[in-house]
N, CA, C and O atoms as CSV, one atom per row, in Angstrom:
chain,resi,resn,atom,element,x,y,z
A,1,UNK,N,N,0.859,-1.173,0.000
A,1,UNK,CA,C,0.000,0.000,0.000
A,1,UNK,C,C,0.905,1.237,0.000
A,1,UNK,O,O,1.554,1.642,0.964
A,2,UNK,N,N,0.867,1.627,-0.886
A,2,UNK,CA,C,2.036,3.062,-1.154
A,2,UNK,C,C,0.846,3.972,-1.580
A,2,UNK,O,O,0.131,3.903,-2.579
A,3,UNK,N,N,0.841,4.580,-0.852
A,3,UNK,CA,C,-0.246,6.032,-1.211
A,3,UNK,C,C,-0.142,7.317,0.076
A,3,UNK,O,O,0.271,7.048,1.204
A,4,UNK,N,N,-0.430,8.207,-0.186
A,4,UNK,CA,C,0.292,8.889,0.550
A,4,UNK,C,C,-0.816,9.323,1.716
A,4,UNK,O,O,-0.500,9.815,2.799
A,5,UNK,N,N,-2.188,9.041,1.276
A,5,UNK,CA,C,-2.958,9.480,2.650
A,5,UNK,C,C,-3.361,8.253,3.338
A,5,UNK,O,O,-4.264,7.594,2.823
A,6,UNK,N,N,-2.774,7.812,4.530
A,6,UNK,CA,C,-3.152,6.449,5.110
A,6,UNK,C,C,-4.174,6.787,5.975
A,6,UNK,O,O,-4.333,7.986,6.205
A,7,UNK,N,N,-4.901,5.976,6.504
A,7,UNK,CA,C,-6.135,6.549,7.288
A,7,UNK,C,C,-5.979,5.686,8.553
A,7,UNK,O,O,-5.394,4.604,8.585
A,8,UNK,N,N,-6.526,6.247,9.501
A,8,UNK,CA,C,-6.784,4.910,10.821
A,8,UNK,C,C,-6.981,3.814,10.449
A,8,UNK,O,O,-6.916,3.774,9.221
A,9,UNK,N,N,-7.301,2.401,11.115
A,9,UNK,CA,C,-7.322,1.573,10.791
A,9,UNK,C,C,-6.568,0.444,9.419
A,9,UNK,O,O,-6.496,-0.779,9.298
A,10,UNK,N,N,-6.233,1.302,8.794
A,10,UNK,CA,C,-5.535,0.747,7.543
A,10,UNK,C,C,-4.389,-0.236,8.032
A,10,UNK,O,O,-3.649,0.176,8.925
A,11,UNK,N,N,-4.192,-1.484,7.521
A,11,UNK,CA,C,-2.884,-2.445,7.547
A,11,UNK,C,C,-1.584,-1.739,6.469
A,11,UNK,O,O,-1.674,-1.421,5.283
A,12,UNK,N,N,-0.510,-1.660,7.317
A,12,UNK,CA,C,0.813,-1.478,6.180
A,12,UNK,C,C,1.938,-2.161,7.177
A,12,UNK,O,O,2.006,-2.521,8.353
A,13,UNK,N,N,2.855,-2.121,5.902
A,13,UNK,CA,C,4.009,-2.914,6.105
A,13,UNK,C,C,4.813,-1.894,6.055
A,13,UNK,O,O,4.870,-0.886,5.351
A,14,UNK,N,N,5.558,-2.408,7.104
A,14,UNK,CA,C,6.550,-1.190,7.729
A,14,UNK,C,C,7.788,-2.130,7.914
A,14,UNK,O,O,7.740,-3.348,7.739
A,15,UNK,N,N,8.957,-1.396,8.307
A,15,UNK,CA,C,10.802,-1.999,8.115
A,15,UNK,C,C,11.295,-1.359,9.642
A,15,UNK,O,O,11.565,-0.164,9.763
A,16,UNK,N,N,11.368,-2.297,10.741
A,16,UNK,CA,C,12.416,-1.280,12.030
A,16,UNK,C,C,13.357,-0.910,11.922
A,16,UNK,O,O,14.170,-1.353,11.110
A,17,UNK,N,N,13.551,-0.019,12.669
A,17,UNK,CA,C,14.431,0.866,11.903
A,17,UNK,C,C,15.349,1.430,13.021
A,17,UNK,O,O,16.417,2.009,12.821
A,18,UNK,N,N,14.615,1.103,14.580
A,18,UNK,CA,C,15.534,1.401,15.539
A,18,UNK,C,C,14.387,0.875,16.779
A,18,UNK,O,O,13.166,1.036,16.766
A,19,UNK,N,N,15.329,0.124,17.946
A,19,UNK,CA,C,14.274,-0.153,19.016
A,19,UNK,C,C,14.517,1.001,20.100
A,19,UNK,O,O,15.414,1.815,19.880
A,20,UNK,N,N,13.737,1.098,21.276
A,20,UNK,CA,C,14.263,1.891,22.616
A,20,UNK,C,C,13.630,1.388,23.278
A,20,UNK,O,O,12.743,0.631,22.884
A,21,UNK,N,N,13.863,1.629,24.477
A,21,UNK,CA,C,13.242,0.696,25.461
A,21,UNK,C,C,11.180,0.639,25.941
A,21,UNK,O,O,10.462,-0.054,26.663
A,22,UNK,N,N,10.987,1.939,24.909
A,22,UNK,CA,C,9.646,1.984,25.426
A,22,UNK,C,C,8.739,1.796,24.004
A,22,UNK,O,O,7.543,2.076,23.921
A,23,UNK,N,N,9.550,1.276,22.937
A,23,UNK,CA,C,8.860,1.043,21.765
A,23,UNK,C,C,10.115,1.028,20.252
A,23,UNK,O,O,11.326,1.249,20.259
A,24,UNK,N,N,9.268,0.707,19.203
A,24,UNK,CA,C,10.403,0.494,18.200
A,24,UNK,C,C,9.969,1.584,17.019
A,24,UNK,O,O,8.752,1.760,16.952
A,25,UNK,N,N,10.607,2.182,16.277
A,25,UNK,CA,C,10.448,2.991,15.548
A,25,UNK,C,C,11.017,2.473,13.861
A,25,UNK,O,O,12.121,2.109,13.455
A,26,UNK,N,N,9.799,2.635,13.239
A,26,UNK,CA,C,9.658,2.004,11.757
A,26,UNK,C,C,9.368,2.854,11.036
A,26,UNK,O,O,8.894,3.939,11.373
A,27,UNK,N,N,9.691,2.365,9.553
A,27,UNK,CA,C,9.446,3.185,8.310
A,27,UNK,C,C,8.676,2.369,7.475
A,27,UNK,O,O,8.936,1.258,7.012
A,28,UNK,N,N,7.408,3.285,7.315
A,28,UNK,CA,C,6.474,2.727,6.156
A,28,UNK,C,C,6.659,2.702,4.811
A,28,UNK,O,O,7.464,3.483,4.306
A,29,UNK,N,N,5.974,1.841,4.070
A,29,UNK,CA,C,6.744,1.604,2.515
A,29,UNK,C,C,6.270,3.191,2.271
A,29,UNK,O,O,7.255,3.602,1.658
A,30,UNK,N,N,5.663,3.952,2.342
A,30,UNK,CA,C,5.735,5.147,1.572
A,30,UNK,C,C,6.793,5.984,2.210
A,30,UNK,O,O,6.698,7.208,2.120
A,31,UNK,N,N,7.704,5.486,2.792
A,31,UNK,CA,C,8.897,6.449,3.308
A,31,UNK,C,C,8.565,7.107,4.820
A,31,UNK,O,O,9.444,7.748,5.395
A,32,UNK,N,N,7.082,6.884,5.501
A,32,UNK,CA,C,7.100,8.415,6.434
A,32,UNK,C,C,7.531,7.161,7.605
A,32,UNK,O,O,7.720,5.945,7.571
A,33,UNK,N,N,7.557,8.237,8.614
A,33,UNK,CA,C,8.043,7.588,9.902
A,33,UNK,C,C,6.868,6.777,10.714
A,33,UNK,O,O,5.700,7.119,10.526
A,34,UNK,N,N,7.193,5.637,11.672
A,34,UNK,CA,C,6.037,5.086,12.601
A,34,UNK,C,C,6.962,4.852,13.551
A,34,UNK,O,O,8.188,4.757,13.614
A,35,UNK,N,N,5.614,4.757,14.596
A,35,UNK,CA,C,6.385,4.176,15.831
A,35,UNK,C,C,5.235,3.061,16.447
A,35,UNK,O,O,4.010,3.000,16.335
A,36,UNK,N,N,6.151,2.294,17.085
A,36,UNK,CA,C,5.132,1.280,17.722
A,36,UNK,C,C,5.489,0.860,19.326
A,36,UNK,O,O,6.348,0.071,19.719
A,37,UNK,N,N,4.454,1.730,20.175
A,37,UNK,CA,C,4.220,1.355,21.416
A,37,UNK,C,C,4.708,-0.284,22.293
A,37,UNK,O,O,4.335,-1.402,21.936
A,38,UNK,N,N,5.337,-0.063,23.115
A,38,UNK,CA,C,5.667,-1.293,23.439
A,38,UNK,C,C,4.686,-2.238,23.840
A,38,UNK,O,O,4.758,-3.464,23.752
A,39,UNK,N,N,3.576,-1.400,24.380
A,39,UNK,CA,C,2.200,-2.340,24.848
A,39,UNK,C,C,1.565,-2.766,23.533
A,39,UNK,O,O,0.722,-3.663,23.507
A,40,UNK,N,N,2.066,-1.968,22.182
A,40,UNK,CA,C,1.239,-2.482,20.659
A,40,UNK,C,C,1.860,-3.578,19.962
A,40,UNK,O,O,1.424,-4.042,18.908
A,41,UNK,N,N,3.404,-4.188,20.875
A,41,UNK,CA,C,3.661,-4.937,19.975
A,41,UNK,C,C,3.382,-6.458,20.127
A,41,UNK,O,O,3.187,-7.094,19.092
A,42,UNK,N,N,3.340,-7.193,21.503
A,42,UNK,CA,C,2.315,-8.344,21.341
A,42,UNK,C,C,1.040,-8.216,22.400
A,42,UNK,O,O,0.817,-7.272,23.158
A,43,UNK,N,N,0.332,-9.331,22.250
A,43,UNK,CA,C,-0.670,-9.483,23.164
A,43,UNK,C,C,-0.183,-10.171,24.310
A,43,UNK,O,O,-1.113,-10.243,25.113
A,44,UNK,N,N,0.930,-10.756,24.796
A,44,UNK,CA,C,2.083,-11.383,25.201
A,44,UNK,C,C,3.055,-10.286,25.868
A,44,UNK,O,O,3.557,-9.367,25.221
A,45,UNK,N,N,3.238,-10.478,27.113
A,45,UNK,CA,C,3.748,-9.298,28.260
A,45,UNK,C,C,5.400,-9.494,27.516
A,45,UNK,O,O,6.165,-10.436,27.307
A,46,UNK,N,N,5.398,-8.210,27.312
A,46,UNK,CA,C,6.713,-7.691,26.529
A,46,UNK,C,C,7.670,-7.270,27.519
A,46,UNK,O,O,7.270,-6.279,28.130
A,47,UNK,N,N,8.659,-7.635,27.838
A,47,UNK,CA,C,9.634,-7.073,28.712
A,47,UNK,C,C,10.956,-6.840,27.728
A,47,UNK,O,O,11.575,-5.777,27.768
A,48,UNK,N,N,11.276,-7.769,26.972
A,48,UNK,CA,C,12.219,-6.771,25.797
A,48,UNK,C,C,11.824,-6.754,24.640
A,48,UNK,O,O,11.397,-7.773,24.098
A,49,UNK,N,N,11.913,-5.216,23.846
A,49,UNK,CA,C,11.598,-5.722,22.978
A,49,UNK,C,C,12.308,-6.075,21.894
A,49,UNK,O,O,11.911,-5.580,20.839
A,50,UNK,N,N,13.275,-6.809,21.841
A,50,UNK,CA,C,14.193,-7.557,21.262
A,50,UNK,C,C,13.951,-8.859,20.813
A,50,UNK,O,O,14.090,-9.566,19.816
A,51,UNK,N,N,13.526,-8.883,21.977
A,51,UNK,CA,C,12.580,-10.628,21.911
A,51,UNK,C,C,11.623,-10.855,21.112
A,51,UNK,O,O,11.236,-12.018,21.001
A,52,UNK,N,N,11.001,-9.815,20.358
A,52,UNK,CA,C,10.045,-10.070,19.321
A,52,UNK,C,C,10.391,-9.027,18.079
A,52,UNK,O,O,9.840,-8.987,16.979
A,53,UNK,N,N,11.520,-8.155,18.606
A,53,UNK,CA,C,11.399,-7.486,16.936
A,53,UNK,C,C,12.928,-7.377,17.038
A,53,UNK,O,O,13.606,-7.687,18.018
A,54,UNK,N,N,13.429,-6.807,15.683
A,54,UNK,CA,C,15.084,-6.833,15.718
A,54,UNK,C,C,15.127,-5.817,14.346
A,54,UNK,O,O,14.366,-6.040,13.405
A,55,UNK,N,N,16.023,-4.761,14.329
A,55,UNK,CA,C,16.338,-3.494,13.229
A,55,UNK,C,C,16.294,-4.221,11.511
A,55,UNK,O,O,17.213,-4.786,10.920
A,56,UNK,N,N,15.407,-4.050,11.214
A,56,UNK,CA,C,15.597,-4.155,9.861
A,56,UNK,C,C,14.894,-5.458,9.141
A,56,UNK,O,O,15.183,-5.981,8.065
A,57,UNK,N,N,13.810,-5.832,10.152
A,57,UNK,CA,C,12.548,-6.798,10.107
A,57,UNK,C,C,11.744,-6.052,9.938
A,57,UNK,O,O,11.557,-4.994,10.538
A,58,UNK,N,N,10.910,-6.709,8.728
A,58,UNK,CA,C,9.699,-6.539,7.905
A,58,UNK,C,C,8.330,-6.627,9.138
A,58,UNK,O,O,8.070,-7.747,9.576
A,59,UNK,N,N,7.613,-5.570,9.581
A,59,UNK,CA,C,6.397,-6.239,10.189
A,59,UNK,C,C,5.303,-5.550,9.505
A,59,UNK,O,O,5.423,-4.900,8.466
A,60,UNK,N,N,4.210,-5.745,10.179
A,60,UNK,CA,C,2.500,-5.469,9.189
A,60,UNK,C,C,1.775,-5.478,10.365
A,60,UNK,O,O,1.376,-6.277,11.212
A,61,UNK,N,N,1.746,-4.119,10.070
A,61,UNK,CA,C,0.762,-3.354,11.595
A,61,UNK,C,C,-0.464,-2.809,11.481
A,61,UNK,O,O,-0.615,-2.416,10.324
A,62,UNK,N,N,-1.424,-2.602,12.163
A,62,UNK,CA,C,-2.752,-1.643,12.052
A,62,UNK,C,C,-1.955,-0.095,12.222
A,62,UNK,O,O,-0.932,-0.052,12.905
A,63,UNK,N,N,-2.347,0.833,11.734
A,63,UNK,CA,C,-2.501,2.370,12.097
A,63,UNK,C,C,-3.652,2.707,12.695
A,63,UNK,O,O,-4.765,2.743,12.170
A,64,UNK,N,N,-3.255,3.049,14.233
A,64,UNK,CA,C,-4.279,3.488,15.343
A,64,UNK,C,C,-4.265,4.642,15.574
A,64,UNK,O,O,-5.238,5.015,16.230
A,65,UNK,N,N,-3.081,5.904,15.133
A,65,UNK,CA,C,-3.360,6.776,15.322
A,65,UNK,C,C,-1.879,7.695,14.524
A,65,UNK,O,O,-1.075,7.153,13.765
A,66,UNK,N,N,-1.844,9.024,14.914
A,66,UNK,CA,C,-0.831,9.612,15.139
A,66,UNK,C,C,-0.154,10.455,16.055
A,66,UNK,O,O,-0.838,10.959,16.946
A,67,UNK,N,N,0.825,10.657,16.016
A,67,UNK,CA,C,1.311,11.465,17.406
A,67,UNK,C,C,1.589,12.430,16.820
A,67,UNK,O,O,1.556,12.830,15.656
A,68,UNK,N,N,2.005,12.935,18.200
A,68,UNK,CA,C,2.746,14.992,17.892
A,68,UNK,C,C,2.841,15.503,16.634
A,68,UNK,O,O,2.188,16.164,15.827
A,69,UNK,N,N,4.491,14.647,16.832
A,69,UNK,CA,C,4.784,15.666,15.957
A,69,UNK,C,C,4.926,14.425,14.318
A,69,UNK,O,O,5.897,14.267,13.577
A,70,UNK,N,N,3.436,13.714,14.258
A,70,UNK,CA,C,3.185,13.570,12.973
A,70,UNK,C,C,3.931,12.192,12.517
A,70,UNK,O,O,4.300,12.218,11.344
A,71,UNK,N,N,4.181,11.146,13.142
A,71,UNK,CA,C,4.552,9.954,13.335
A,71,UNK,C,C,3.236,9.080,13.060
A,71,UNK,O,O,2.140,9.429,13.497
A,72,UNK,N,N,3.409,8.035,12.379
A,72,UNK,CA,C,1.847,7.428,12.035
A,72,UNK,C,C,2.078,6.207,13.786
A,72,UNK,O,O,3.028,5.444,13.962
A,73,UNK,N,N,1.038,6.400,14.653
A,73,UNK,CA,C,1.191,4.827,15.676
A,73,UNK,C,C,0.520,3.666,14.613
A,73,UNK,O,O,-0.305,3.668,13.700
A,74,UNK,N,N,1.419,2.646,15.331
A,74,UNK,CA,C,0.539,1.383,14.881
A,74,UNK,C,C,0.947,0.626,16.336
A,74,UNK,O,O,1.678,0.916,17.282
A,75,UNK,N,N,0.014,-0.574,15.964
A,75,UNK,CA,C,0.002,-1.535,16.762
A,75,UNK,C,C,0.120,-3.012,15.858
A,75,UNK,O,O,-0.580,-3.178,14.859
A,76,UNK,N,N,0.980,-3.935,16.286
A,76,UNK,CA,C,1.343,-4.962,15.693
A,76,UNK,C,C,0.161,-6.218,16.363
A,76,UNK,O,O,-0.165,-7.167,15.650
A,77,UNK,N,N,-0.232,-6.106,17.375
A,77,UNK,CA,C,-0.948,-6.951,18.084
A,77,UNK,C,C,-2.555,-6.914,17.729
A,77,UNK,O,O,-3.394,-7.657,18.240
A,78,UNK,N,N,-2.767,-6.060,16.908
A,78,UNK,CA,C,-4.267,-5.898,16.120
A,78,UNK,C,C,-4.658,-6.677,14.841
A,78,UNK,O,O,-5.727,-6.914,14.279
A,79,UNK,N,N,-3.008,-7.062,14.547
A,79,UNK,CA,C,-3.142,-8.101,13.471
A,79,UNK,C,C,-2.386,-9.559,13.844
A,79,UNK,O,O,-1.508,-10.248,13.325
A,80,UNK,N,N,-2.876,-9.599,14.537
A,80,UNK,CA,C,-1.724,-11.318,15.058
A,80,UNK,C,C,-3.065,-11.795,14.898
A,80,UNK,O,O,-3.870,-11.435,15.757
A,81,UNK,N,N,-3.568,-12.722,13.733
A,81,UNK,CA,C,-4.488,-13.620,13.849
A,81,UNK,C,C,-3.988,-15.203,14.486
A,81,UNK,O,O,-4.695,-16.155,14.818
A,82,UNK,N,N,-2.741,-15.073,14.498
A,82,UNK,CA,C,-2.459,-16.542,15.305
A,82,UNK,C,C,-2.478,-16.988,16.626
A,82,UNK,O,O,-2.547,-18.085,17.181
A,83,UNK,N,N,-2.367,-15.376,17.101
A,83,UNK,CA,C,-1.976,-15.908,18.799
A,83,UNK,C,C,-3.642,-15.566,19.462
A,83,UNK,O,O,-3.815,-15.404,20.670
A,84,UNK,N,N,-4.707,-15.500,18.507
A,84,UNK,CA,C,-6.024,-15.798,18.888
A,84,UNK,C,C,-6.332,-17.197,18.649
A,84,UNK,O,O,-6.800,-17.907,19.539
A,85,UNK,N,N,-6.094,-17.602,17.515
A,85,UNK,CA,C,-6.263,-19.263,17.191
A,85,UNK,C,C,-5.393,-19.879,18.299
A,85,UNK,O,O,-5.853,-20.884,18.841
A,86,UNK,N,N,-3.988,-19.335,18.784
A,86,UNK,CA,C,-3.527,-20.151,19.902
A,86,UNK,C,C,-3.930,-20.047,21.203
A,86,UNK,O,O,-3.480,-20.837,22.033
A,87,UNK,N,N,-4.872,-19.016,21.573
A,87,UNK,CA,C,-5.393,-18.955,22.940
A,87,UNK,C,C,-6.848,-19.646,22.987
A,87,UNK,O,O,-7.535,-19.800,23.996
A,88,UNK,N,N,-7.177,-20.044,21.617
A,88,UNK,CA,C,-8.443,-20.674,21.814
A,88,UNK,C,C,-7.781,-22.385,21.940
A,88,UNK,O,O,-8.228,-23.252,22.691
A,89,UNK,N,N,-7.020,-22.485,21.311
A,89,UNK,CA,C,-6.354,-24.360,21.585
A,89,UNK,C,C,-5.549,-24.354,22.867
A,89,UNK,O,O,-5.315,-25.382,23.504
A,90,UNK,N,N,-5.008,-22.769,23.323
A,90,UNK,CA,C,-5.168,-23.158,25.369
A,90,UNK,C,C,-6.350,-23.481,26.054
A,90,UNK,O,O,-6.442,-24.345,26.926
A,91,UNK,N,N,-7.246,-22.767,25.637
A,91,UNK,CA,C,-8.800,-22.220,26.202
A,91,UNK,C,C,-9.042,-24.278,26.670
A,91,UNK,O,O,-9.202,-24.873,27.736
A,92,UNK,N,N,-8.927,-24.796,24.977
A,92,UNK,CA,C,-9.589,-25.981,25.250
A,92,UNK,C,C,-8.188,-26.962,25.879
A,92,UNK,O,O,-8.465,-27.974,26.523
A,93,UNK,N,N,-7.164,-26.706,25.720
A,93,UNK,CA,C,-6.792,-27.646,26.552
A,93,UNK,C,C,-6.503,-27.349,28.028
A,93,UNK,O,O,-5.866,-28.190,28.663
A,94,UNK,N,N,-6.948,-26.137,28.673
A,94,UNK,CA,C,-7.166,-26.280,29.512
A,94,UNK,C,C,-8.117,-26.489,30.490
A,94,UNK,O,O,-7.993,-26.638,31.705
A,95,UNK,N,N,-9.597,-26.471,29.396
A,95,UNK,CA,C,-11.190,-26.564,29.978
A,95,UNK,C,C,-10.498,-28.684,29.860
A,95,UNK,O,O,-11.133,-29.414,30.622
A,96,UNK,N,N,-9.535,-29.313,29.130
A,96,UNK,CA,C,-10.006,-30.579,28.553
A,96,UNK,C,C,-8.774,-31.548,30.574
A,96,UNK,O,O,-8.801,-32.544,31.296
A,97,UNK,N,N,-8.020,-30.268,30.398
A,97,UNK,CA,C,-7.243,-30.320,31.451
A,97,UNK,C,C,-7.657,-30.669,32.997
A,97,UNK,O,O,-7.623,-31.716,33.644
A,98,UNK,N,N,-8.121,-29.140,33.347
A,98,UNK,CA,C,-9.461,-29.088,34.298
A,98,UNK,C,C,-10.508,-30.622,34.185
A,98,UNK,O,O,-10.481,-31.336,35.187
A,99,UNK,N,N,-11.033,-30.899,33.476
A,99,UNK,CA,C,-11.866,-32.421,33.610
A,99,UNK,C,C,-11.390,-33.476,33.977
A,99,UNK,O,O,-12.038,-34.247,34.684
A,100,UNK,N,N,-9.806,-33.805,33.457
A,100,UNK,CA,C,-9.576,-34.886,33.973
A,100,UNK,C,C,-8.723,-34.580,35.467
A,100,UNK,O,O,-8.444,-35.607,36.086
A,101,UNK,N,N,-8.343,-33.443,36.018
A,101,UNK,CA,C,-8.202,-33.360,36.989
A,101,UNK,C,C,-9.260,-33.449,38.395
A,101,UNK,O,O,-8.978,-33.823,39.533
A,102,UNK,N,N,-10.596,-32.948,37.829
A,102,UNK,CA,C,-11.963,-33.128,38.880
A,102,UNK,C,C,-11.917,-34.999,38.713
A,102,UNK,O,O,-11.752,-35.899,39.536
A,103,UNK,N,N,-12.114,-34.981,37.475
A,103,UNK,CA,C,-12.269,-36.931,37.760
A,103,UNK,C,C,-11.419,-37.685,38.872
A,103,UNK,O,O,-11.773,-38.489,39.735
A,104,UNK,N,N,-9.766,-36.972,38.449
A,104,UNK,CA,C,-8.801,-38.068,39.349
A,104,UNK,C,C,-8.946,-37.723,40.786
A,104,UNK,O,O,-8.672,-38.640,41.561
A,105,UNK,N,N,-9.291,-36.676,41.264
A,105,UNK,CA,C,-9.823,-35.972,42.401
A,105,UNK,C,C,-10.696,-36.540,42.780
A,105,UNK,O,O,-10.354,-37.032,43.855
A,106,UNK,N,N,-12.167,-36.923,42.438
A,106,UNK,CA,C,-13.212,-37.441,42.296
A,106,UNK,C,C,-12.778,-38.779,43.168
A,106,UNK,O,O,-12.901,-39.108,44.348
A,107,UNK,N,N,-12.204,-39.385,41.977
A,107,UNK,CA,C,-11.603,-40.966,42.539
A,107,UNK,C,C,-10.952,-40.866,43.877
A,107,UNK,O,O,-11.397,-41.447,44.866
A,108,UNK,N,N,-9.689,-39.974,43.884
A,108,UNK,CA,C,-8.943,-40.174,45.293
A,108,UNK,C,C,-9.624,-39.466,45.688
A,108,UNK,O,O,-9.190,-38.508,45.047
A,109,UNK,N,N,-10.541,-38.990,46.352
A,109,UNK,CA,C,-11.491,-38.705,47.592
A,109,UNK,C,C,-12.638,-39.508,47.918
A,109,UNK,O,O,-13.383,-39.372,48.888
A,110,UNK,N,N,-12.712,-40.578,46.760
A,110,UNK,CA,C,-13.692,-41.615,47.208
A,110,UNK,C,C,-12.861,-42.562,47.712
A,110,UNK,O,O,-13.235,-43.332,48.597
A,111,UNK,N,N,-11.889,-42.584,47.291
A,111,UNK,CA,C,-10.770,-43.965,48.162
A,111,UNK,C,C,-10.720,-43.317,48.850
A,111,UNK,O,O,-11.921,-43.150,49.061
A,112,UNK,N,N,-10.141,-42.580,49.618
A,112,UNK,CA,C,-9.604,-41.729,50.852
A,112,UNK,C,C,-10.842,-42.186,51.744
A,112,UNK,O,O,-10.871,-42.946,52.711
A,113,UNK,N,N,-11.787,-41.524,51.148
A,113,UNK,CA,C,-13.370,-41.961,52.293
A,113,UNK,C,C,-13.371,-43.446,52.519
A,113,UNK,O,O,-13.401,-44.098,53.563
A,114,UNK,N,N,-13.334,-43.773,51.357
A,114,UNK,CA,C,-13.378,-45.654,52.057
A,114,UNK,C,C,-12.688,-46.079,52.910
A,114,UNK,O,O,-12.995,-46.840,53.827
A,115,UNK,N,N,-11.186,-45.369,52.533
A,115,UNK,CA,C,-9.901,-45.912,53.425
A,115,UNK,C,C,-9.978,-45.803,55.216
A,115,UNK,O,O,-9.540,-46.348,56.229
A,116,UNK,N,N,-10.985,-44.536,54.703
A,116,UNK,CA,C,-11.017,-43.704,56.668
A,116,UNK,C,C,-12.482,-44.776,56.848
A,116,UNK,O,O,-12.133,-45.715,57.563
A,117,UNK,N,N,-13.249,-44.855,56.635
A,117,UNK,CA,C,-14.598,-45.919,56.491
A,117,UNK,C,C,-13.893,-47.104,56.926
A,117,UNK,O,O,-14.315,-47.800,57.850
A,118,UNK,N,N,-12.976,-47.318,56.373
A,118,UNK,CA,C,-12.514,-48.737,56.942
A,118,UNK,C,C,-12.281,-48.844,58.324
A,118,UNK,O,O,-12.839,-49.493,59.209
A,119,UNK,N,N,-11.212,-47.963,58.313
A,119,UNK,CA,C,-10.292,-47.534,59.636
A,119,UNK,C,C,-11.177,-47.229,60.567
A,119,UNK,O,O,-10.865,-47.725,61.650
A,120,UNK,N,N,-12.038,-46.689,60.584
A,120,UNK,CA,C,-12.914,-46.255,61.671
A,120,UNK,C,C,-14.684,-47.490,61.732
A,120,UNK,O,O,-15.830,-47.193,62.071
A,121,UNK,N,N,-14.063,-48.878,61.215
A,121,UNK,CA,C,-15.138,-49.611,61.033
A,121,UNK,C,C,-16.759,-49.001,60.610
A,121,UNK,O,O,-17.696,-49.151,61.395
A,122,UNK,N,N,-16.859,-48.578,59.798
A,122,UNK,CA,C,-18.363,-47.866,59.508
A,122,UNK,C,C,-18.619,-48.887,58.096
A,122,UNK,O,O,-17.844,-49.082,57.159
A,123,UNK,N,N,-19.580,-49.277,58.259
A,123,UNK,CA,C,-20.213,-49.978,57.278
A,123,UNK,C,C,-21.796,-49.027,56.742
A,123,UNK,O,O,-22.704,-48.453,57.345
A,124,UNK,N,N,-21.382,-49.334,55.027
A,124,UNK,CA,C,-22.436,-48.679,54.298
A,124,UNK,C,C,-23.424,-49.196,54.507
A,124,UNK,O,O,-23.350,-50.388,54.803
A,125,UNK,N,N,-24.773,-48.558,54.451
A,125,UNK,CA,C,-25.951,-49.038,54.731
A,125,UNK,C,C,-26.472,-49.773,53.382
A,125,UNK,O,O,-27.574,-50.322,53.365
């Protein structure tokens, strides 16, 4: 997308171009400047951001806004369609998780009761 009036919401592909500690600063294919918020770059608690971006990697961001002095913002985490598909295959393996943990629970607290049932001679009616 090379055109020179980008609007909110629009997807572009942008090149880093320098990190700092509170965000990384990119250049859009039409040449102007961006910057991207450290809270915009995953959905995933960012403590460096090194760990997910590095000078002179290609990324593809939403435009959420602009600043001051005329910097386009984006956010990289508005377009991660994967790490939604991967929180829904946590979602279920941990609802699938949770079940067989109530079951094995289930079981050893019915032995446990029998065991003390024993010990304390009580017979089921």
């Amino acid at each position: 997308m090379v055109n020179e009036s980008l609007a909110i919401g629009d997807t572009v592909r942008a090149k880093v171009v320098d990190i700092k500690k509170f965000g990384a600063f990119v250049e859009l294919e039409n040449k102007e400047e961006g910057f991207v918020h450290i809270s915009k770059i995953s959905k995933k608690y960012v403590k460096e951001i090194s760990d997910f971006l590095s000078v002179g990697q290609e990324v593809e961001g939403k435009i959420i806004g602009k600043t001051k002095d005329g910097k386009y913002e984006l956010s990289l985490k508005e377009n991660s369609d994967e790490l939604v598909d991967e929180s829904v295959n946590n979602t279920q393996n941990f609802e699938k998780k949770l079940s067989q943990y109530l079951k094995e629970s289930d079981k050893k607290i019915s032995e446990y009761r029998k065991h003390l049932d024993k010990k304390r001679n009580i017979r089921k009616r």
